[in-house]
Backbone as a chain_set.jsonl record, in Angstrom:
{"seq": "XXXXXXXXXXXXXXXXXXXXXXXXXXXXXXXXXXXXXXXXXXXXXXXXXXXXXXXXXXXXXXXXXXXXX", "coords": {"N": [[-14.458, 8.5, 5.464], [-12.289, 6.523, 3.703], [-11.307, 2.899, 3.955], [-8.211, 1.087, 4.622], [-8.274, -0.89, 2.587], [-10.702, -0.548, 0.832], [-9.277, 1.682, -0.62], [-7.028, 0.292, -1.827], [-8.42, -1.546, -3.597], [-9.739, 0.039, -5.322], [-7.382, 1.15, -6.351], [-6.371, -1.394, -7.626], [-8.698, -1.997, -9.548], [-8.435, -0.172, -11.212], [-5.326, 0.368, -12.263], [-4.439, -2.249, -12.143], [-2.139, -3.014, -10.21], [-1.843, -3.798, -7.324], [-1.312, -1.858, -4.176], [1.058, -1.517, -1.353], [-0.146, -2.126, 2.141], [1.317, -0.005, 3.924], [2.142, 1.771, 2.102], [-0.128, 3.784, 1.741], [-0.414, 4.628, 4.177], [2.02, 5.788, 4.245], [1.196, 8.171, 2.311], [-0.543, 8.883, 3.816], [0.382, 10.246, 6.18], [2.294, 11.728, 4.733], [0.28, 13.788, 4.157], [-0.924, 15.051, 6.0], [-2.532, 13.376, 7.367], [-2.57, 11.502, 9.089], [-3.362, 11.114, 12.943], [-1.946, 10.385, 14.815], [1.571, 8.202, 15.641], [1.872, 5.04, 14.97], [1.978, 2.225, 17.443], [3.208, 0.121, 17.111], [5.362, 1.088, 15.66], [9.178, 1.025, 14.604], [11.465, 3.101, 14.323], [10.558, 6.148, 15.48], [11.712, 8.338, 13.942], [11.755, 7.394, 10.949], [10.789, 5.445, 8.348], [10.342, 2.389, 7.373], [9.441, 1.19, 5.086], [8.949, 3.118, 2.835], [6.628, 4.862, 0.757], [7.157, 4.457, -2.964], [8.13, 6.705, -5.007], [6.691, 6.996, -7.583], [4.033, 5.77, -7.013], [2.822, 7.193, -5.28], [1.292, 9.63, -6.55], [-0.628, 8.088, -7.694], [-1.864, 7.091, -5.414], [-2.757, 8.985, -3.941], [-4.667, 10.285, -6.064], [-6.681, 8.394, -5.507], [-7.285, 8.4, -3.206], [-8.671, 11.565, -3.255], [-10.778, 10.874, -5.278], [-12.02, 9.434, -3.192], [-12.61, 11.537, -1.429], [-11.564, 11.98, 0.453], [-8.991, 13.695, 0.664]], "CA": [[-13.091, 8.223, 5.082], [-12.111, 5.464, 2.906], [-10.391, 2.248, 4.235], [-7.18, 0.675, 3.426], [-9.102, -1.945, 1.695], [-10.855, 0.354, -0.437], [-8.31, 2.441, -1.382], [-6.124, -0.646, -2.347], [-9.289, -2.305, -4.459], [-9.934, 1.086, -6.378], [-6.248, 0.736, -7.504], [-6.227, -2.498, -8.473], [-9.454, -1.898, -10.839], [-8.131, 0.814, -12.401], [-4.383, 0.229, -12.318], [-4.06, -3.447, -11.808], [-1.439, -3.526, -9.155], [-1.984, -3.563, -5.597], [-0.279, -1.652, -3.303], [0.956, -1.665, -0.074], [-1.11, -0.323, 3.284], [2.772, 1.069, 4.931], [2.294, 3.079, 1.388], [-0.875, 4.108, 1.78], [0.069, 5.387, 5.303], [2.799, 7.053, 4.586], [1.156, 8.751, 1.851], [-1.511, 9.61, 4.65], [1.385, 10.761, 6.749], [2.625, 13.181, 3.92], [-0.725, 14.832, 3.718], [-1.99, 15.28, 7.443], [-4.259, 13.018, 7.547], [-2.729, 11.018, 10.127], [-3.252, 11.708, 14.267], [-0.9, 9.648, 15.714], [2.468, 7.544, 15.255], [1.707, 3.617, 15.283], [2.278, 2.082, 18.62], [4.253, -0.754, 16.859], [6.668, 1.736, 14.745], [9.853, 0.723, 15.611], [12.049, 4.303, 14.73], [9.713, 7.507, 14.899], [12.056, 9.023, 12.538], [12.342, 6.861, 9.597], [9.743, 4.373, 7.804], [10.99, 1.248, 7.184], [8.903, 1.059, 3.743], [8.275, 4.268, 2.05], [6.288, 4.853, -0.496], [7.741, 4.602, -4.127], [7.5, 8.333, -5.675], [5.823, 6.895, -8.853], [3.112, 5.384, -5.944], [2.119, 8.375, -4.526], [0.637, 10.526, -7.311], [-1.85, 7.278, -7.675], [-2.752, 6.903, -4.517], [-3.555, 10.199, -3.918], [-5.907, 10.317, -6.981], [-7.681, 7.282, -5.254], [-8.292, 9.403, -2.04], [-9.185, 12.413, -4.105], [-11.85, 9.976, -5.622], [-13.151, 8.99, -1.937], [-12.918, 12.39, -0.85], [-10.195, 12.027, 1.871], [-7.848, 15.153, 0.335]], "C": [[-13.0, 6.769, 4.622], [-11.367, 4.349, 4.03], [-9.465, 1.991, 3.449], [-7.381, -0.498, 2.278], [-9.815, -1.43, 0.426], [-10.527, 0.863, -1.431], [-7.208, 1.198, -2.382], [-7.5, -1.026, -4.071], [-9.405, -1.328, -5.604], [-8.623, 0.897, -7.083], [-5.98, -0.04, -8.375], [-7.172, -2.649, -9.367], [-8.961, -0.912, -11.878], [-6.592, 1.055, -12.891], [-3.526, -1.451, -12.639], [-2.873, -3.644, -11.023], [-2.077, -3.02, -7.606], [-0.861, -2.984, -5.232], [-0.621, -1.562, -1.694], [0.67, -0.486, 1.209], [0.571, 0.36, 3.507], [2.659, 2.027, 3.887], [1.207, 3.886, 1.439], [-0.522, 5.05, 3.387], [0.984, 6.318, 5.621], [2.567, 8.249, 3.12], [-0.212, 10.171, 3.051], [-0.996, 10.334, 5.569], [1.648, 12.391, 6.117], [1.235, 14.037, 3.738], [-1.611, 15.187, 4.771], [-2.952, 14.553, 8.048], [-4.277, 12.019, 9.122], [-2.598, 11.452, 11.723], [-2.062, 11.259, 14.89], [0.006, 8.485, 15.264], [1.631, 5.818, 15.674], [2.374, 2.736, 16.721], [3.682, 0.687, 18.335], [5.274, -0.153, 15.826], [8.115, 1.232, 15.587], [10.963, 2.256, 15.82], [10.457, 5.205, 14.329], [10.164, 8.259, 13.981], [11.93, 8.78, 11.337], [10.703, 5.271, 9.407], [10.669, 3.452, 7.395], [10.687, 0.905, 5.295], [8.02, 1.874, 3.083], [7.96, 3.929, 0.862], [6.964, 5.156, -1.91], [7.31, 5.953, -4.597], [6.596, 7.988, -6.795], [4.468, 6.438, -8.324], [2.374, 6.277, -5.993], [1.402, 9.222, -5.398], [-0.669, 9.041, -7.571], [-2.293, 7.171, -6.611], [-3.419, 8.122, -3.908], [-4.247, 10.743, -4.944], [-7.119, 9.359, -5.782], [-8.123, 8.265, -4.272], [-8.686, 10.608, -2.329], [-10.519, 11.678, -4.208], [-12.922, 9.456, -4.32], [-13.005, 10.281, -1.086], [-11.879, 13.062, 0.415], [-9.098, 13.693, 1.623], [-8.68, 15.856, -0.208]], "O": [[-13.653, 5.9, 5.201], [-10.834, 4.888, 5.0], [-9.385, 2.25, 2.248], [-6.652, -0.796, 1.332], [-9.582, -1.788, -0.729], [-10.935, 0.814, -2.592], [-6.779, 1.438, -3.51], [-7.301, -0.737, -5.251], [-9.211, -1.723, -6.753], [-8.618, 0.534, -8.26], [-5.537, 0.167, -9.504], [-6.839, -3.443, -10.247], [-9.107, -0.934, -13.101], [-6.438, 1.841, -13.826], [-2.436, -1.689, -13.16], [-2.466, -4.789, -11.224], [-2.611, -2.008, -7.15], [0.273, -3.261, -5.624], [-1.659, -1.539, -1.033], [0.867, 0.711, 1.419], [0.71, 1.481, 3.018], [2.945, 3.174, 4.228], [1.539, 5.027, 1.12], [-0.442, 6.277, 3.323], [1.062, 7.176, 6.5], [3.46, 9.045, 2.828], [-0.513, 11.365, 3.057], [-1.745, 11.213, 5.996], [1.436, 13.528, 6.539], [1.326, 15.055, 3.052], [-2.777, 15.549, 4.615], [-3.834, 14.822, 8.863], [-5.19, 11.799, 9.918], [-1.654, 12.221, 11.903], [-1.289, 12.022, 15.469], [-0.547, 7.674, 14.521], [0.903, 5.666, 16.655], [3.601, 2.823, 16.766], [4.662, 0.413, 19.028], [5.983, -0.928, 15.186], [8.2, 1.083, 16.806], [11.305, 2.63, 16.942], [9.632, 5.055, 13.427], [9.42, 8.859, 13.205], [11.956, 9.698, 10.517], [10.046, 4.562, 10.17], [11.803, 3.807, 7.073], [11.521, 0.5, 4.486], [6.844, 1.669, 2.782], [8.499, 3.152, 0.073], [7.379, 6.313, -1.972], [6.118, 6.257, -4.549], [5.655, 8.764, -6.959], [3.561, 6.659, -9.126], [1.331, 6.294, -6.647], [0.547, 9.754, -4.689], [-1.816, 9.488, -7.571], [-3.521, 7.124, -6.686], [-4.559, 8.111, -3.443], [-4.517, 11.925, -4.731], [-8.206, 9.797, -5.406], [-9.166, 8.903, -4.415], [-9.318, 10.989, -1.343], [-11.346, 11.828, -3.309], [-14.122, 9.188, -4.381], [-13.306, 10.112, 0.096], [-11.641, 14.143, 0.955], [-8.686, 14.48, 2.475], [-8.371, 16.975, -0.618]]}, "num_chains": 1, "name": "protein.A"}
């Protein structure tokens, strides 16, 4: 499984922006990947900094690309 370091760097070669890990997490969220809530979340319901919808179809190429989905 890829890190969030990875996954960020692959974007930024092939996209040129960086994005952010909370999006990367809550794209890992939307797709099962994660076990368990963060011990420093502060609501369990609600993310503080969801991922942008135009985000998410790139970053889930990138983990496509490392195998993760």
């Amino acid at each position: 499984m890829a890190t969030y370091r990875q996954i960020q760097d692959d974007i930024r070669q092939r996209y040129g922006r960086t994005v952010e890990t909370c999006w990367i997490a809550h794209v890992k969220e939307l797709n099962g990947l994660t076990r368990r809530m963060s011990p420093n979340r502060i609501l369990p319901t609600a993310r503080k900094h969801p991922c942008p919808p135009k985000w998410r179809p790139v970053i889930e190429d990138s983990m496509r690309r490392f195998g993760m989905l």
